[in-house]
Each structure stands twice: as structure tokens, then as C-alpha cells.
MITOR-14326 format. One line per 3 residues: number of its first residue (from 1); their letters; for each residue x, y, z of C-alpha. Coordinates in Angstrom, 1 decimal. Each point is the difference from the previous one (the first is absolute). Layout:
N
NUM = a = X,Y,Z  ...
This chain:
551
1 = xxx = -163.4,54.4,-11.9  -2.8,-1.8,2.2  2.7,-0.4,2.8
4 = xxx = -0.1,3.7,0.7  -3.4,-0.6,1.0  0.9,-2.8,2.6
7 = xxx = -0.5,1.3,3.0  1.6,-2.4,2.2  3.1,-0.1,-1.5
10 = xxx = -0.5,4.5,-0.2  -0.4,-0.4,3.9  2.5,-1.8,0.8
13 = xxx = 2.8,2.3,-2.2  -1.7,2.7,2.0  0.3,-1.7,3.4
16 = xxx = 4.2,-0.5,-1.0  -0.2,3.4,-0.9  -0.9,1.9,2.5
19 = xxx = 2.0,-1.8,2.1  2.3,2.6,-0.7  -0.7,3.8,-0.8
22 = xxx = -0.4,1.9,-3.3  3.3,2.3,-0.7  -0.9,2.4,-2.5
25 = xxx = 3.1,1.5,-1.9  -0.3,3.9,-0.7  2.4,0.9,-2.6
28 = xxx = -0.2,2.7,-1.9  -2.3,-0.5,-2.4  -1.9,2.1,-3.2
31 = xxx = -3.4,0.4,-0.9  0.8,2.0,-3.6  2.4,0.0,-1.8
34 = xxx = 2.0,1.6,-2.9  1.2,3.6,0.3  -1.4,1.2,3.2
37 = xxx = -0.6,3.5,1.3  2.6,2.1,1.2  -0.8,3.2,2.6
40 = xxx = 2.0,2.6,1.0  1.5,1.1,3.4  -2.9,2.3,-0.1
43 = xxx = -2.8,-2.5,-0.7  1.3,-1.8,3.1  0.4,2.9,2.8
46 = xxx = -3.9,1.1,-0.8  -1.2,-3.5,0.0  2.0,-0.8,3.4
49 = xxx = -1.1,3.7,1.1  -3.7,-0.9,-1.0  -0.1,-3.4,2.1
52 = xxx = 2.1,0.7,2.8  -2.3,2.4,1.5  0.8,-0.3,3.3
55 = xxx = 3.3,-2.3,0.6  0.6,-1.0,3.5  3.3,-0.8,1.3
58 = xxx = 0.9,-2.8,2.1  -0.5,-3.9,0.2  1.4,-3.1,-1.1
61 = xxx = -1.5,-1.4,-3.0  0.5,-3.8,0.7  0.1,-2.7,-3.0
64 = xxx = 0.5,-3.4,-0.3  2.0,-2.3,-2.3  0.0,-3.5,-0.4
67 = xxx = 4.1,-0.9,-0.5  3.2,0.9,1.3  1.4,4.0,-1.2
70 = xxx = 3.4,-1.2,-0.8  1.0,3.1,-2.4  -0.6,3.3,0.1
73 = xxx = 2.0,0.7,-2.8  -2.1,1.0,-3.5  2.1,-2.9,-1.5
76 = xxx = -2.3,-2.1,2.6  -3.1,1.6,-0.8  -1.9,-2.6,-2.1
79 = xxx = -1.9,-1.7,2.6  -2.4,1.9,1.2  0.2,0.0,3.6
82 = xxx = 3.9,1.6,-0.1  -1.5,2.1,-3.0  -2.2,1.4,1.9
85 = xxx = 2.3,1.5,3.2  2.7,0.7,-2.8  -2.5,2.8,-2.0
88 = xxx = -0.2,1.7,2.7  3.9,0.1,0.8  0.4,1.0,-3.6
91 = xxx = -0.9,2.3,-3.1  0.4,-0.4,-3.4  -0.5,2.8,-3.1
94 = xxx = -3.4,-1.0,-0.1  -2.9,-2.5,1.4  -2.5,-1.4,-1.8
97 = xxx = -2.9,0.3,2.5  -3.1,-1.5,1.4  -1.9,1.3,-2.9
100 = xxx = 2.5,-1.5,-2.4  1.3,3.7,-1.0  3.6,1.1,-0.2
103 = xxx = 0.9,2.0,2.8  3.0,2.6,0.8  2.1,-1.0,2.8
106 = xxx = 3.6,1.1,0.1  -0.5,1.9,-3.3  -1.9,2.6,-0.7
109 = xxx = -0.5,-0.6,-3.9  1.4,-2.0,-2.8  0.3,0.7,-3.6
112 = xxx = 0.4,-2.6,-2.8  1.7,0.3,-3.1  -2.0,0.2,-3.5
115 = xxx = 1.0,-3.3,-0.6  -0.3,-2.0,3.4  4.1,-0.2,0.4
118 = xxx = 0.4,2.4,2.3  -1.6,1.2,3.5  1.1,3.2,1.9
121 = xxx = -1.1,-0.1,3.6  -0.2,3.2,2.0  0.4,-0.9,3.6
124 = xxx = -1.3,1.0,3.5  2.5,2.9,1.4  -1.0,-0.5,3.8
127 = xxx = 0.5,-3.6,0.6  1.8,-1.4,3.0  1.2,-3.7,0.6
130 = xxx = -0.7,-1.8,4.0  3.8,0.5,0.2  -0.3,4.1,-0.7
133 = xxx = 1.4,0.0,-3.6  -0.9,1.8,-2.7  -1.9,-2.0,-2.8
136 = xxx = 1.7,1.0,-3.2  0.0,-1.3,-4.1  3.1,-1.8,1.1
139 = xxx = -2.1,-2.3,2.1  -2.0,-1.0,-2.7  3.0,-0.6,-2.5
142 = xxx = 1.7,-2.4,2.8  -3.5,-2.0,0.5  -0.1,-0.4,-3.4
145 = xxx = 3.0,-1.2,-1.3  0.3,-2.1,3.5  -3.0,-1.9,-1.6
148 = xxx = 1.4,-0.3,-3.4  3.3,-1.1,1.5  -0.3,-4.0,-1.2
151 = xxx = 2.5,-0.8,3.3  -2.3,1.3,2.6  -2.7,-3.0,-2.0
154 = xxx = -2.9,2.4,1.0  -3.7,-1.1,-0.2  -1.0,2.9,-1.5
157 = xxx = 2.4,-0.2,-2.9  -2.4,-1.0,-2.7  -1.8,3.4,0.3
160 = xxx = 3.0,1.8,-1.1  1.5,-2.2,-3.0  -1.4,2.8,-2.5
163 = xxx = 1.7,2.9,2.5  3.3,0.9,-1.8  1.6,2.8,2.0
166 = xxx = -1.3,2.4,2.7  1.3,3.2,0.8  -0.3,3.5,2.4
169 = xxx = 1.1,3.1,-1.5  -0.7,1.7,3.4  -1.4,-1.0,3.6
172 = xxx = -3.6,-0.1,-1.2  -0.3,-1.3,-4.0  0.2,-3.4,-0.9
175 = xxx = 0.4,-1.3,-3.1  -0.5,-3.2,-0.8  0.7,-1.6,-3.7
178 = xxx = -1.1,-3.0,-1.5  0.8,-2.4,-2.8  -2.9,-0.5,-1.3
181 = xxx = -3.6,1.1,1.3  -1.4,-1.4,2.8  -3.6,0.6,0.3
184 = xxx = 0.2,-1.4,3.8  2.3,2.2,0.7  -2.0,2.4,2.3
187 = xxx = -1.7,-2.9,2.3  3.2,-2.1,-0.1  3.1,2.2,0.0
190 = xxx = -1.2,3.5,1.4  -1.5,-1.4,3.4  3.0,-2.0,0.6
193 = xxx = 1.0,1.1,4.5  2.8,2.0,-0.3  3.4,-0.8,2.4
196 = xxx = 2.1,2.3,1.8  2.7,-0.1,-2.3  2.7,0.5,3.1
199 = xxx = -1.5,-1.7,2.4  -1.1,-3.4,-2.2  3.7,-0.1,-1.3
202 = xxx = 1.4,0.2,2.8  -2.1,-2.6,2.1  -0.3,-2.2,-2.9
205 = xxx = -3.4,-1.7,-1.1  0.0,-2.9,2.8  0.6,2.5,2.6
208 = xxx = -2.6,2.2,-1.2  -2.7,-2.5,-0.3  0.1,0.5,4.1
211 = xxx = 1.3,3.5,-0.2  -2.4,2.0,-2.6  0.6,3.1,-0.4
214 = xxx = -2.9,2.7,-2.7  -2.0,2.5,-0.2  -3.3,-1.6,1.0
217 = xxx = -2.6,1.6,2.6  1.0,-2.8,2.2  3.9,-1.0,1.7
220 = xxx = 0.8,-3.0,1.6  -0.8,0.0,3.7  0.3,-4.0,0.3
223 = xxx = 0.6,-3.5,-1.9  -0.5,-3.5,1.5  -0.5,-1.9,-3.3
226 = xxx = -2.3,-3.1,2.1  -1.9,2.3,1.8  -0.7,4.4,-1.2
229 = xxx = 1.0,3.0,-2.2  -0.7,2.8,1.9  0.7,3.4,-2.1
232 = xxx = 0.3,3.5,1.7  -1.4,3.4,-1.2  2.6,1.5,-2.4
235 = xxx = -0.2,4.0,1.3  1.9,1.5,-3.0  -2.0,-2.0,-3.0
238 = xxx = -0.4,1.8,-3.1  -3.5,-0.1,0.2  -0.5,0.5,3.7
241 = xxx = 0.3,-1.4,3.0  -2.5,-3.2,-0.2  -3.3,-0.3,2.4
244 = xxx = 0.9,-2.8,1.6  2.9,-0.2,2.6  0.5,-3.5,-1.3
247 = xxx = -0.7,-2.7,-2.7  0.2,-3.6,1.8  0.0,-3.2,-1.9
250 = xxx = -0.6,-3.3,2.2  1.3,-3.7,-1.8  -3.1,-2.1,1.2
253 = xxx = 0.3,-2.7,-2.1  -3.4,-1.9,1.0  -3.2,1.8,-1.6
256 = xxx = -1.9,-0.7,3.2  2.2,2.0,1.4  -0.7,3.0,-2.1
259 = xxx = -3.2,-0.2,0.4  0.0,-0.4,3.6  2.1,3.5,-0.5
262 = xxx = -2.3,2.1,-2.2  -3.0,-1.2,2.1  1.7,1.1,3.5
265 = xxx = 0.9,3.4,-1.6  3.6,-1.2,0.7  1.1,0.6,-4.2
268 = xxx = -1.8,2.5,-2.1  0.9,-1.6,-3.3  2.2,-3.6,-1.1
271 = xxx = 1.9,0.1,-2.8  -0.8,-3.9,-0.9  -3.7,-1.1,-0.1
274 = xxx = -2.3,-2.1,2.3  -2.3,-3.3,-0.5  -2.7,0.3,-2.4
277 = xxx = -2.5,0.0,3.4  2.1,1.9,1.5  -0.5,2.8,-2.7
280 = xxx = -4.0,0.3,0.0  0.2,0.1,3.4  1.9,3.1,-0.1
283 = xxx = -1.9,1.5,-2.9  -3.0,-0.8,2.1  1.0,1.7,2.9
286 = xxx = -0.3,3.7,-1.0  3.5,0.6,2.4  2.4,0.6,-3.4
289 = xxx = 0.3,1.3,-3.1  0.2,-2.6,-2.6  1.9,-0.1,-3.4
292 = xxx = -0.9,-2.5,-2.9  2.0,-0.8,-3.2  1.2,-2.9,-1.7
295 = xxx = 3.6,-1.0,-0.2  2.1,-0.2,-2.8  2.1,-2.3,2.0
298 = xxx = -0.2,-3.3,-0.8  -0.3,-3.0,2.6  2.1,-2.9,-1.5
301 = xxx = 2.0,-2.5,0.2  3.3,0.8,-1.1  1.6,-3.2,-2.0
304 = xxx = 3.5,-0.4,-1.0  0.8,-0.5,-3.9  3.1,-1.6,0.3
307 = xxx = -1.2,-2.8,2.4  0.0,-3.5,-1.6  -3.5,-0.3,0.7
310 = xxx = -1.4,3.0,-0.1  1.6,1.1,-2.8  -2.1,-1.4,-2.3
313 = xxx = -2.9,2.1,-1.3  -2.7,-3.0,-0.1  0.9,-0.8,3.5
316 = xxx = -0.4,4.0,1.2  -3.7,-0.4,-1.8  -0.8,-3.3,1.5
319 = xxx = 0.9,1.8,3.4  -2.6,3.0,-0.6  -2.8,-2.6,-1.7
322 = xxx = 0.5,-1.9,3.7  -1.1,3.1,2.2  -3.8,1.3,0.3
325 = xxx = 0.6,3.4,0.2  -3.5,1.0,-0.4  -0.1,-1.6,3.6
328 = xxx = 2.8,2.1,1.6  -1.8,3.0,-1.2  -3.5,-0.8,0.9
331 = xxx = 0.0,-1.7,2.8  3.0,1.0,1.8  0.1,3.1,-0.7
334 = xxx = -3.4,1.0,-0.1  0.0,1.5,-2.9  2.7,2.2,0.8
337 = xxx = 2.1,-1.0,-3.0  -0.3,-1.2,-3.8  2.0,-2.8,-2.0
340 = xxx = 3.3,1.5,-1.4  0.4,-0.4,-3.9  3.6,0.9,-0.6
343 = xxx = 2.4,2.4,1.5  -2.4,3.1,-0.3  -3.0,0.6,1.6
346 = xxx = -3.3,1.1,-0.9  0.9,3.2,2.3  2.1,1.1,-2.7
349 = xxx = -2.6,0.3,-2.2  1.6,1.6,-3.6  2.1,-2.7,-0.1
352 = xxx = -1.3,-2.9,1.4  -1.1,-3.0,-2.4  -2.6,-2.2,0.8
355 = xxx = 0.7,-2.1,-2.9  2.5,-2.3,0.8  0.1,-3.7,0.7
358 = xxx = -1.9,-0.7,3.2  0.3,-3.2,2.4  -2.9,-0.7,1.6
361 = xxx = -0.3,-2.9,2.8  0.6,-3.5,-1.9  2.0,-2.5,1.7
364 = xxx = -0.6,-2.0,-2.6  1.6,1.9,-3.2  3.3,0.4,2.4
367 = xxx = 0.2,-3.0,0.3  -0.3,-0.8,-3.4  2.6,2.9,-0.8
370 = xxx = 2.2,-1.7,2.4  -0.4,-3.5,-2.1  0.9,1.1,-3.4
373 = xxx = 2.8,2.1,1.2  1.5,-3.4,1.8  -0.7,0.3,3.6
376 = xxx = -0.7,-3.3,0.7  -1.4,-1.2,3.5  2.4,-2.4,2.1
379 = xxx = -0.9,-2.3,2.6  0.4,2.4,2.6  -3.0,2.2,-1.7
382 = xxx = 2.9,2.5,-0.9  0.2,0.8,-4.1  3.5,0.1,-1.0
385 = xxx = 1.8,0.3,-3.5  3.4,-1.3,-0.8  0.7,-0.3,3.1
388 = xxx = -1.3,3.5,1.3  -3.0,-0.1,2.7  -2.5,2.5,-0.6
391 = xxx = 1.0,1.1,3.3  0.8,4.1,1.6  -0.1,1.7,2.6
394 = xxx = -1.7,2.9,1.0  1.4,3.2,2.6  -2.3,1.9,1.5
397 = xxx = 0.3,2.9,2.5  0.9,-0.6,3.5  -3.6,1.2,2.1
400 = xxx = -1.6,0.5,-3.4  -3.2,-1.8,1.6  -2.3,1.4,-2.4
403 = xxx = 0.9,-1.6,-3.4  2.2,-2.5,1.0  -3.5,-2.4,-0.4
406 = xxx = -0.2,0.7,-3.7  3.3,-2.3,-0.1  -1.2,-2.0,2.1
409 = xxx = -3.2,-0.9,-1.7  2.4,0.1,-3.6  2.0,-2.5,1.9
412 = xxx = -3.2,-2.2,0.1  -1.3,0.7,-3.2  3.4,-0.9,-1.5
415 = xxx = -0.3,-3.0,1.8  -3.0,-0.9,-1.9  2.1,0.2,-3.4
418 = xxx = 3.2,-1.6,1.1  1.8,3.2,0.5  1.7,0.2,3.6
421 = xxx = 0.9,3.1,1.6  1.4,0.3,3.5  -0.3,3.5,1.3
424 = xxx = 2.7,2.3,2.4  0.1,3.0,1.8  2.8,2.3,-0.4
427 = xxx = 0.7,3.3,0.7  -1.7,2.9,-2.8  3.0,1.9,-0.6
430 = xxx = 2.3,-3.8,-0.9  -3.4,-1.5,-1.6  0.2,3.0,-3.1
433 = xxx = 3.5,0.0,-0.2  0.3,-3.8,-0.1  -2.7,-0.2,-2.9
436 = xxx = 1.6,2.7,-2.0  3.3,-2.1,0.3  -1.5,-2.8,-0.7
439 = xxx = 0.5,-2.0,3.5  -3.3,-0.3,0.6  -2.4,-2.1,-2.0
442 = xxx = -3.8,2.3,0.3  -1.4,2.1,2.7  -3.1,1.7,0.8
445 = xxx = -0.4,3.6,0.4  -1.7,3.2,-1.8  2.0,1.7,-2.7
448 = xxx = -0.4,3.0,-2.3  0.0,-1.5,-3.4  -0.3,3.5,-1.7
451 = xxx = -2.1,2.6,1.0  2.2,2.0,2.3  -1.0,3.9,0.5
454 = xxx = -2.6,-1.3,-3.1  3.0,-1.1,-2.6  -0.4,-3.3,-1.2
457 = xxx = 3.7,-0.7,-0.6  1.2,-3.2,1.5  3.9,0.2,-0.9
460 = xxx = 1.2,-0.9,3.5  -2.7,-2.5,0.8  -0.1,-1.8,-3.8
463 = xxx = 2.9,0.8,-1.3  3.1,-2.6,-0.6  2.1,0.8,2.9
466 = xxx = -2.5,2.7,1.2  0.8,0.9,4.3  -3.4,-1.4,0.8
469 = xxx = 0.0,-2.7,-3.0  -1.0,-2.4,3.3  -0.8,-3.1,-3.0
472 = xxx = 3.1,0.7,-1.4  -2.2,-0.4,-3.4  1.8,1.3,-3.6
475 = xxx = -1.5,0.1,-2.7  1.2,2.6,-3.5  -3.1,1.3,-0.9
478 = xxx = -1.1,0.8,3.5  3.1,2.0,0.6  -0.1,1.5,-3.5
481 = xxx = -3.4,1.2,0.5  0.8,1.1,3.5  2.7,2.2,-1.7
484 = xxx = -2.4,1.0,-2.6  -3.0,1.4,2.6  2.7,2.1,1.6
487 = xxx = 1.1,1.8,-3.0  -3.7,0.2,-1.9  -1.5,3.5,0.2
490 = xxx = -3.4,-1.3,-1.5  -2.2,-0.7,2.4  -2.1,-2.5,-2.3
493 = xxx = 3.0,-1.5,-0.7  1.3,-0.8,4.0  -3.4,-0.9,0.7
496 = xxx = 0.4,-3.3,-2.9  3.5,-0.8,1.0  -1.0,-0.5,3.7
499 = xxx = -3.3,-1.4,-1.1  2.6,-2.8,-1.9  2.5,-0.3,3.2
502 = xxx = -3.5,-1.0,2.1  -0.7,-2.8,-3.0  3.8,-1.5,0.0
505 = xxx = -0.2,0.2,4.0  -3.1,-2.3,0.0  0.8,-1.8,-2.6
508 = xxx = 3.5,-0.8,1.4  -1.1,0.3,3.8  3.3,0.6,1.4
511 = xxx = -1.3,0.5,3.6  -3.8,-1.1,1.5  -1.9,2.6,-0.2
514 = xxx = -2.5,0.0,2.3  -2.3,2.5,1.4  -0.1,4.2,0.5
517 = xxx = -1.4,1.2,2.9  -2.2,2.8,0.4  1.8,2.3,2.0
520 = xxx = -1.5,1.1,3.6  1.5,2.7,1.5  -0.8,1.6,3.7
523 = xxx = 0.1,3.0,1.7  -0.9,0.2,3.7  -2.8,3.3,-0.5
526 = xxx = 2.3,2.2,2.7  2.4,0.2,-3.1  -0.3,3.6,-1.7
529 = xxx = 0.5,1.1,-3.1  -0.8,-2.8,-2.1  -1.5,0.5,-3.2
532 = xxx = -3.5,-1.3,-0.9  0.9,-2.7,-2.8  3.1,-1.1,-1.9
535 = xxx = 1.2,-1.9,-2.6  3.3,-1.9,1.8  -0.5,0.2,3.5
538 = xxx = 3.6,-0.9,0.4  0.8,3.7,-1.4  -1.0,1.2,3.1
541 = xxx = 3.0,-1.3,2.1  2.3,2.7,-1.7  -2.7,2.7,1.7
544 = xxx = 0.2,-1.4,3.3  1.4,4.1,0.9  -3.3,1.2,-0.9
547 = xxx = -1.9,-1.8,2.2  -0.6,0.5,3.5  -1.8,-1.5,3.1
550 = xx = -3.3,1.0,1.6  1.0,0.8,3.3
């Protein structure tokens, strides 16, 4: 549209823009897809042998978040600033890695059944938990089932639903059986953070959330939710004592403040990203080592379904008609993102679809949409429909300075189209619970909508009743084919029914999808150890033991 091309009005979203600072969300993300490649324990001690020449130890490596660390329970881990300090408390049976390859962790090897139902998992015989117990089969048995236990409502329920029993003939075999084949089963179920099966039932999971408790390189030295996460050296790690004495995450919630930080040498690294100025400047300045990849999180707007106004589809297209997201791409973020499509992004590249409905910048067909769907305007400017305003309101994340301006410039946009939305801050942690119960009305945040470890299911995010389903959105042939791409061991095959979940999801828009970032990660250069180029820089997190500090 020619308004993309006005620069006045471009200069002015930017000047309400960066008002505020960029957050960029690093979730963990995929590049490829489909089955991906396993290695052995092997594999792994000659590549760490062949990098880690000469390992120093000593240091704190120092990163920086942008929210509150209000869990460090696995159960907590799907934001990805507790995430981050939580894999490095914790192990699971395997990792999927920065290069998108299945790892060994607290097994050794796995064997699957001829036909997918069963996997036999051969553990680690020299692994210690922080608290000095052994880790045995049994720990692995009480993790699972704890999951699968529909009281304990975990979020990470939805990964197990095709998991039928587990069980440990001795110490150090697993064997875990399932209903039906799962071909996520590896990415989803197998690197699931193992519990102390003791220790967790005995503190209970709200207890342990301040209280953890695994078999990570890293043990809990201290917690102040507002403020740090600092992690000690674990001496008696299976894989070895790690380089640095400590791992340090700082909450700085403004990203002027982490870039005051990484430029003093005071952080080496922040978890959540900086303004789009803020990142050429860094790239420019020769003093890191710099990570690009593109997200498969998705900026949005999350919208609830069951709201009277928002509930109906016309309105949820009118909504993403109203907003020039070419804008917030190219001139407020430099470049440094693309406009979303759906729930999958282009970084998933098998599986993304490109041929969906799009909604380009035209004020004009939403509010012709809103028209013949009834939304007439009142005398206040406010459309309304038997006796319903077309009228919400939107929570966004207390200090979340960076993307708190897209809402603000919807807000105006909306305006434009007789749509008002007033706008709140609440706390993160309330803000995703809330939508998932449906207290809230929308929000704004970055979300995995598929595409985690380089799967593209979506069953928790899409699915009806799903523990991340934050648009409370339902629809029967979504969750049918949700079922389907778990169970569908043609690759061909998953790769058209997710190509179809992308072409309902735009069609039906349940949430605003917005933007995905490019995602720019930093390294101060006195970090050690890092490898020359990856394909999800996030990986790297869960290698933090590796690493070490030029001294």
C-alpha cells in the first residue's frame, strides 16, 4: 500500500518506538526439521576434546535477562529467561543441540522398537544429583509419570499423551512404551529434565520451584527472583567439573541497560536482545562474537476466542488488515525482522507455507469487514453490535519497554477503525496464566507456535485446551490434524498436514501474528570455547560447562 511509503507518518511510529527498547525473545528455535541427526557419546567427547583445546578454569560468565526468574523448576521452564538458568540445573536423556542434533545426556544410548512403540534407554552409570544422590532409571520413571499425572495439570503434559507406560528393569534401562507412534518422541519426550525422584516428592513442586535440585553442571548458589540467578560450579558433574566457577544471570529489564552492560564488559552475553541500533553497533564493534538466525517464535498478539468481541473471526481479520506491519519491520526494526504469515516461520523451512491468506496494510477493507459483519459506529466513534462495544483490553509485561509500542501504535491504528483498546501492565508469569484461563482479553509477547528443537507440532500452543493455548482458540480439524502430525511416519505426509494447520491458522487468525525477529545473539570475545557458527544459538545455553573465560 502507498501508506507504507509515507514517511511522515513511518517517522513518527519510529519516534513512538524507540521511545522504548527492542526486547528480542530467544526461544528455542529450529532451522530444519524432520528426523534430525542423532550422535553418540563418542561423537560428542572427540568433538568437545577437538574444541576445547586448552580450557581454563575460573571466572564468572555474567548474562542478562530482561524479566523476573520466578521458577527454577523444569515445570517453569518455558520462558526463556528461567529456561535458560534451569538447563543448566538440569539434564534430561538427551538434548537436542545448537546444531539441531540429538545429543546424549543422562543416557548413553537408546534403542527403538521395529515398530516405533517401544524405546529402551541405556543410562549414564556415574551420575550424581547437587544433593549427592545417585541418578538411577527410577528417577526417570517418577519424572515421567509425575508429568502424565493429570492432577499435578503439568505444562508439559501434551508431549506425553501418546506415552503409555514407562518402566526400569534395573538402575540404568529405561523403557518407555507408547500407544501409538510418536514421531516427536525423541525431541519432545526424551529431553524432558529429569527430577530427583526423593527429593522432588518430598519438597513438593512449589517448593522446588525455589529449591531445585538435578544433575546439571551448575547448583544453585543464589535466587532473588527481581534482581539475579547466580549458579555455582557443580564439582562432581558427570561430565566434569565446568570451566567457569559460576554462571550469573542479571534481570535488567531495560535494553539500555544491557547494552550499557555488554559495552562496559560488565555481562559477556544477555539472554534477551537489544534495540535494532543497539545491535549494529555491537556487530560493528569487533569486541564479540556475534550469532545470527531467524526465530521461529512468533511476535503476536495473543486474542481471546471466547471474548464477545473478539470472538468473531471477521473482527480478528479487521484487527490484522488495521496494522502496517511492513512498518514495524522496516523501519523499526531495521530490517531485523520479516512479517509473520501464520504460526510457523520461514526458519522452519520443510514445513513452512507461504501460501496462505495474507493481510497486508488496508484500513480500508477492515473496516469494511467490520461493516458487513455488523460493527456499527456509535456516536462516541466506538463500533458496537447488539449492544457489545468493539472494545478489549490489552496486558502487556510489566518493564517490557521494548514492544510495549507495537500496542501502543495498534491502539492508534484501532482507533482509526472504531476499534478501542486500552492497554495494562501486569506481571509475565499472571499475564500467560490469565490468557490461558481466559481472564485476560489479548496480550503481546513472543511465542513458539511450533518449531521447538525443529518439530513443528503445535499441540500445546493450538490445541483446544492445549497449556499454552493463550487464544484459548478450538477448532476439530486443527486438533485432528495436530493428532494426525504426531502419529504420521511419512515425512511428505507431516510436511502437508502442517502446511494445512498454517492455512486454517491464517485463515481463522486466532491470534495477530505479527512479526519474527531475526535472532542476534552476543558473546563478549573473552568467552572460550564457542563454536564458529550454528544453527540455534539458543543451543548453546545447555554448553555453558564447556566454555571458559579468557583470563
Amino acid at each position: 500500500m502507498s501508506s507504507i511509503h509515507d514517511r511522515a507518518r513511518l517517522s513518527a511510529i519510529r519516534n513512538l518506538m524507540t521511545m522504548h527498547e527492542d526486547r528480542r525473545t530467544v526461544l528455542k528455535a529450529a532451522a530444519a526439521a524432520g528426523l534430525i541427526p542423532v550422535l553418540t557419546s563418542s561423537v560428542v567427547a572427540q568433538r568437545t576434546a577437538a574444541q576445547d583445546a586448552q580450557p581454563v578454569q575460573g571466572g564468572t560468565f555474567v548474562t542478562l535477562g530482561q524479566d523476573a526468574i520466578e521458577s527454577l523448576s523444569p515445570e517453569d521452564s518455558g520462558e526463556t529467561v528461567q529456561w535458560v538458568p534451569i538447563v543448566n540445573l538440569f539434564d534430561g536423556l538427551y538434548l537436542v543441540n545448537e546444531q539441531y542434533e540429538l545429543e546424549p545426556a543422562l543416557a548413553d544410548s537408546y534403542e527403538p522398537s521395529a515398530d516405533g512403540l517401544t524405546y529402551t534407554f541405556r543410562l549414564k552409570n556415574d551420575v550424581k544429583f547437587h544433593n549427592g544422590a545417585n541418578f538411577t532409571a527410577q528417577d526417570v520413571v517418577y519424572t515421567y509419570n509425575w508429568i502424565m499425572d493429570q492432577a499435578n495439570a503439568s505444562t508439559r503434559a501434551a508431549n506425553f499423551e501418546l506415552v503409555d507406560t514407562i518402566e526400569a528393569p534395573d538402575d540404568q534401562t529405561v523403557v518407555v512404551t507408547l500407544k501409538e507412534a510418536d514421531v516427536t518422541f525423541m525431541v519432545n519426550v526424551a529431553t524432558t529434565l529429569i527430577y530427583p525422584k526423593d527429593d522432588h516428592a518430598e519438597k513438593g513442586e512449589e517448593a522446588f520451584k525455589g529449591a531445585p535440585v538435578g544433575t546439571g553442571a551448575f547448583t544453585l548458589g543464589e535466587w532473588s527472583p527481581q534482581q539475579r540467578v547466580i549458579l555455582k560450579a557443580f564439582e562432581n558433574h558427570f561430565r566434569g567439573r565446568p570451566n567457569f566457577d559460576a554462571f550469573q544471570v542479571d534481570v535488567v529489564p531495560e535494553a539500555a541497560g544491557r547494552m550499557a552492560a555488554l559495552e562496559t564488559g560488565q555481562a559477556d552475553n544477555s539472554i534477551w536482545g537489544l534495540n535494532a541500533e543497539d545491535n549494529e553497533a555491537l556487530k560493528e564493534s569487533g569486541d564479540f562474537n556475534v550469532y545470527e538466525t531467524l526465530q521461529v517464535a512468533t511476535n503476536h498478539f495473543p486474542l481471546n476466542n471466547k471474548h464477545p468481541f473478539l470472538s468473531d473471526k471477521s473482527v480478528r481479520q479487521a484487527l490484522l488488515f488495521a496494522l502496517d506491519r511492513e512498518a514495524f519491520a522496516e523501519e523499526i526494526f531495521l530490517g531485523q525482522a520479516q512479517v509473520a504469515t501464520s504460526n510457523l516461520s520461514p526458519a522452519l523451512e520443510k514445513f513452512y507455507n507461504p501460501d496462505v491468506a495474507t493481510y497486508g496494510f488496508d484500513p480500508e477493507k477492515a473496516k469494511q469487514l467490520l461493516d458487513d459483519a455488523g460493527w456499527t459506529e456509535g456516536s462516541d466513534g466506538i463500533r458496537e453490535k447488539d449492544g457489545v462495544k468493539a472494545q478489549f483490553t490489552m496486558m502487556v509485561f510489566q518493564g517490557d519497554t521494548q514492544r510495549r509500542p507495537e500496542a501502543e501504535t495498534a491502539q492508534q491504528w484501532w482507533s482509526d477503525i472504531g476499534v478501542q483498546c486500552d492497554l495494562e501492565e501486569g506481571i509475565t508469569s499472571d499475564i500467560l496464566a490469565g490468557l490461558v484461563d481466559g481472564q485476560y482479553d489479548a496480550g503481546l509477547f513472543n511465542w513458539v507456535y511450533g518449531g521447538s528443537n525443529g518439530d513443528p507440532d503445535a499441540r500445546d500452543t493450538l490445541g483446544t485446551g492445549g497449556a499454552n493455548n493463550f487464544s484459548n482458540y478450538s477448532k476439530e480439524e486443527v486438533d485432528e490434524l495436530l493428532q494426525a502430525g504426531i502419529r504420521e511416519l511419512d515425512e511428505a505426509e507431516r510436511v502437508e498436514i502442517y502446511k494445512r494447520i498454517q492455512e486454517i491458522v491464517a485463515e481463522d487468525v486466532p491470534f495477530l501474528f505479527l512479526l519474527n525477529f531475526q535472532n542476534i545473539v552476543f558473546y563478549s570475545n573473552r568467552t572460550q570455547g564457542l563454536p564458529e557458527e550454528v544453527l540455534n544459538a539458543d543451543g548453546l545455553y545447555q554448553k555453558m560447562y564447556r566454555f571458559w573465560l579468557e583470563q
